[in-house]
N, C-alpha and C positions, 0 to 999 in steps of 0.2 A: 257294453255300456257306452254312453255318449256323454262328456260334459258339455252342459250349456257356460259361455262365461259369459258376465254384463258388466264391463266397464262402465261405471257411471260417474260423471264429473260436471253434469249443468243443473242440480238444486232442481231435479223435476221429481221428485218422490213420490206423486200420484203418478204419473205414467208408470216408473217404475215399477210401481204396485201393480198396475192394469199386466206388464210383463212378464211380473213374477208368475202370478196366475195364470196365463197363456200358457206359461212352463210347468208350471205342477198340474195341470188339466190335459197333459196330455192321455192320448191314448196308451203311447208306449212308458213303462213304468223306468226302465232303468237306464236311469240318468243321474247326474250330480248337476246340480246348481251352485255357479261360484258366483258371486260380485264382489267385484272390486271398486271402493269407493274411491278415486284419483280427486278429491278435493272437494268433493259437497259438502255443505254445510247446512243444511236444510235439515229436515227429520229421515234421512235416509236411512240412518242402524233402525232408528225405531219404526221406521216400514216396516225392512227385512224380518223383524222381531215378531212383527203381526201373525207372521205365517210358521207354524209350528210343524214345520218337514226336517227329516234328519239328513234329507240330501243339500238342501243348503249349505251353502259355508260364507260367512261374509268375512270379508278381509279391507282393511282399509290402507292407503299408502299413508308415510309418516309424511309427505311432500308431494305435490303433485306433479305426474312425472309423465304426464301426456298419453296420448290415445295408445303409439303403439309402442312405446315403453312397457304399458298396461296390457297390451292383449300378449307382446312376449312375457312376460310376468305370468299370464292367466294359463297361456299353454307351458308353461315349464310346470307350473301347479296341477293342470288337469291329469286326471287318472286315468283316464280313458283313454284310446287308440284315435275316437273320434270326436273334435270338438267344433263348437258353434263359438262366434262371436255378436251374441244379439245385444243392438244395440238401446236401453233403457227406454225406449221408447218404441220399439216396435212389438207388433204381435205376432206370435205363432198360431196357425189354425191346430187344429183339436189334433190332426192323424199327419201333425207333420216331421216328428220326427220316428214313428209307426212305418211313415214310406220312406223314409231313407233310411231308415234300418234294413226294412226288408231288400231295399234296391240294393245295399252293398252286401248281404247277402249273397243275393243274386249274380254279384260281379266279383265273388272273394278273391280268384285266379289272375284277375286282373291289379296294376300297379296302379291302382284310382288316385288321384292328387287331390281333389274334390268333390263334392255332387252340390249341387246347385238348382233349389225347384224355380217355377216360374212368382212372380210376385204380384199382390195387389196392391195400388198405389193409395194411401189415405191420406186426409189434410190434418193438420196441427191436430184439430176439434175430432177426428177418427170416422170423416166422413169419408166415402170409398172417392176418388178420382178416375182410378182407373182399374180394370181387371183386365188383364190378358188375355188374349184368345188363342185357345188351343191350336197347335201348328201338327198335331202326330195324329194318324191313323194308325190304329191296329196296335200299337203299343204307348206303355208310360211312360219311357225317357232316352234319349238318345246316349251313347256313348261315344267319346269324340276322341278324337287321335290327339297330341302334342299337336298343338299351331291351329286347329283348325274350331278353333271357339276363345278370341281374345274382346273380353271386358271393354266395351268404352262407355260413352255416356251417352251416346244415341242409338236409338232404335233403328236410325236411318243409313246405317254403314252398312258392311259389307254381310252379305245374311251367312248363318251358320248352313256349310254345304251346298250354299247356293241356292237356298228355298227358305230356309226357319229365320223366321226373326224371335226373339224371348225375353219377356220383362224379367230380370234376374236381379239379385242387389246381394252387397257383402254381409249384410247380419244374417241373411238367410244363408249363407252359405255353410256348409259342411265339410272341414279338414279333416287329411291325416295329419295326425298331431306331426308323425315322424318327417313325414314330407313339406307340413309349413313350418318345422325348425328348420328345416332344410334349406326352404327356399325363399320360404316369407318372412322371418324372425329378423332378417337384416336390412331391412326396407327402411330406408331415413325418413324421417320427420317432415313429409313433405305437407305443405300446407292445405293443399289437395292431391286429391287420386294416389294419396296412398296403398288405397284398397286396390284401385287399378293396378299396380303396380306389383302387388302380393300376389294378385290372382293372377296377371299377366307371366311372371317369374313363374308360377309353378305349372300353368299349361302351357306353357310352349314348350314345357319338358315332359309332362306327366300326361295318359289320358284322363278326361275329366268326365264328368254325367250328367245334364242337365234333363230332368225332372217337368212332364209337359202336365204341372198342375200347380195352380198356385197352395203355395204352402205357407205363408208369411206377410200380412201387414205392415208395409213400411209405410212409416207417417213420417211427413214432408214437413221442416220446421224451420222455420224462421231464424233459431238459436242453435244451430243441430252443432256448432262448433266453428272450428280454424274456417275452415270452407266457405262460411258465412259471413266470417269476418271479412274475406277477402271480395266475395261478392259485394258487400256494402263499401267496400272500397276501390272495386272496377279491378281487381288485380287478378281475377280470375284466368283469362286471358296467358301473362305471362306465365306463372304460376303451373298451369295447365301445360304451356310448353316445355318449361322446366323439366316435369315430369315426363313429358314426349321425349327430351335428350338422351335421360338417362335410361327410358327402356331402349334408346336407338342404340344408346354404349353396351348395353346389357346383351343387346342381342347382337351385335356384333365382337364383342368379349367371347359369348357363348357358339360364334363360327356359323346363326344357324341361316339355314335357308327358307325360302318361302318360294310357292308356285305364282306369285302376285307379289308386283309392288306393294310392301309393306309401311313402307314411308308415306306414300302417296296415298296409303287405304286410310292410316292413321291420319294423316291432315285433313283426307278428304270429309272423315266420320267428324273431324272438329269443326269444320265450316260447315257440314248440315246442322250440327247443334247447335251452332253459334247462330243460325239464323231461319231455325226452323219457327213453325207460328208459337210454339210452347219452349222457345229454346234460349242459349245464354243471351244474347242481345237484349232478348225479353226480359231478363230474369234482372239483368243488367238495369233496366230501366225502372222495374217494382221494389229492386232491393237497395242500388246505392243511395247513400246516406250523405255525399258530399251535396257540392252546392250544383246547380239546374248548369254552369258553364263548366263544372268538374264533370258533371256526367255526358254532356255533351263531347269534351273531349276527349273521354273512352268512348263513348259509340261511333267517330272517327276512328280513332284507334282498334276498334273490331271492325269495320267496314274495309277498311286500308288491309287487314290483312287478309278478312277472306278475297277480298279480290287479287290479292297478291296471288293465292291460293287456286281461286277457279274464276277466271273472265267470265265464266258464264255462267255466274251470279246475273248478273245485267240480264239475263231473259229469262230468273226465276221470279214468280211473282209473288213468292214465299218470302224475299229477300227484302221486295220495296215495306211488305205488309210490316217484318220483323222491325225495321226500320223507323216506319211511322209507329205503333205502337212503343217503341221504344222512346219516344220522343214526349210520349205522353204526359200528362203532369203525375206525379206519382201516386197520388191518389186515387186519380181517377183510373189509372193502371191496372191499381192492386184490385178495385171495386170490377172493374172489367174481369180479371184473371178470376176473380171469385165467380163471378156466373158462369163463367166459359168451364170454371173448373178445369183450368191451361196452367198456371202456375202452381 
């Protein structure tokens, strides 16, 4: 058996719905659906109520007590061996949790910490942005050693075994329950890349399976949470480092080693996002919410440090593009990033 769990806490009860249904249309039958309601107030129980499955179980908090207070709560609950944290708004494809069944299966022998398929990217309205392109021959999914597949937020780091790159995201992902009480259940309240953080903690201990088909709908949202708040406020940036400290503590706590600069792969994966043509800079300039000399002085404040980072920025020309776009009046930004289908 697999439980799915769905935190939900932003008053979107039609996605929701769209969700729930993704989950009881699956191919594979035996699952439990949990949701936990962390503070909606919208028509959410009477969604849930819509659907008359005995695998459901809705649970609501008497207080709202944040994302990962809620998904620790959701795996001490779940039944299963194997559980999901999909997020109220994304979709599952029809046979996606049919292929992670069968793949762990396949690997029982092995000490799996996760499997993880590849992902399609959709916008707010559930229009596709992006679908990933198949990186495997001859087989369905790679199994990777401890260290050698860590989570960041760009595509442009360091590739897995030095060929695959993989669109992957954390609602898609699939725990052992036993192994993320272990190693993901004490991950603080960070404002971002908490996810990164959970998934970073249990593969650099555990091997992990990443899955070369998309399995999952993430849609991309303007409200998606903390995350958001801190982009319309330019704090992404710090925030983002924050979390860089404490995996540097984490992994130096835990003694471990790497065949590469780890520190330097890590800064260097933030400064391609920070100023790739679809990247933070960008995102930086469509989402803040302060005034036109606020936003101005965080995109000095990103510029000053990727260059801190890599002098040779200066003869990418991905750097000046991120730049002028970013400078853009906001509007005409967000209109831009909508035909580009980039943000």
């Amino acid at each position: 058996m697999i439980s799915v769990c769905i935190p939900t806490y932003y008053n979107r009860a039609s996605l929701l719905k769209e969700s729930i249904r993704s989950v009881l249309e699956q191919s594979f039958p035996d699952f439990e659906l949990i949701i936990l309601n962390d503070g909606s107030t919208d028509n959410t129980e009477e969604t849930v109520e819509t659907f008359q499955d005995s695998r459901i179980k809705y649970l609501e908090n008497e207080r709202n007590l944040g994302y990962i207070a809620s998904i620790n709560k959701l795996a001490q609950l779940a039944k299963a061996d194997w559980l999901m944290f999909l997020s109220d708004d994304d979709i599952l494809l029809p046979d996606c949790l049919q292929t992670m069944n069968k793949t762990i299966l396949e690997n029982e022998n092995k000490e799996i910490g996760f499997v993880v398929p590849q992902t399609v990217n959709i916008s707010s309205k559930g229009k596709t942005i992006f679908t990933p392109k198949l990186q495997l021959e001859n087989k369905d999914y790679l199994v990777l050693n401890p260290k050698e597949f860590i989570f960041n937020y760009t595509l442009c780091g360091r590739k897995v075994l030095g060929q695959y790159r993989f669109n992957t995201c954390f609602p898609g992902t699939l725990f052992k329950k036993q192994i993320f009480l272990e190693r993901g259940s004490s991950c603080p309240a960070l404002p971002v890349a908490h996810d990164l953080f959970i998934s970073a903690k249990i593969c650099l201990k555990y091997p992990v399976i990443i899955i070369d088909k998309p399995l999952i709908k993430y849609r991309s949202q303007e409200d998606r949470g903390v995350s958001s708040n801190q982009s319309q406020q330019g704090g992404f940036l710090n925030e983002y480092l924050n979390y860089l400290n404490l995996l540097f503590d984490f992994v130096e706590k835990e003694d471990l080693e790497f065949d590469y600069d780890f520190k330097k792969y890590c800064f260097d994966s933030l400064v391609k996002y920070l100023f790739a043509v679809n990247g933070g800079l960008v995102k930086l300039g469509a989402r803040f919410a302060g005034s036109y000399q606020g936003r101005l002085k965080k995109i000095r404040e990103y510029i000053r440090f990727g260059i801190k980072q890599n002098k040779k920025l200066f003869f990418c020309p991905g750097f000046y593009i991120s730049i002028l776009a970013s400078l853009l009046p906001r509007k005409l930004l967000i209109l831009t990033a909508k035909l580009v289908k980039r943000i």
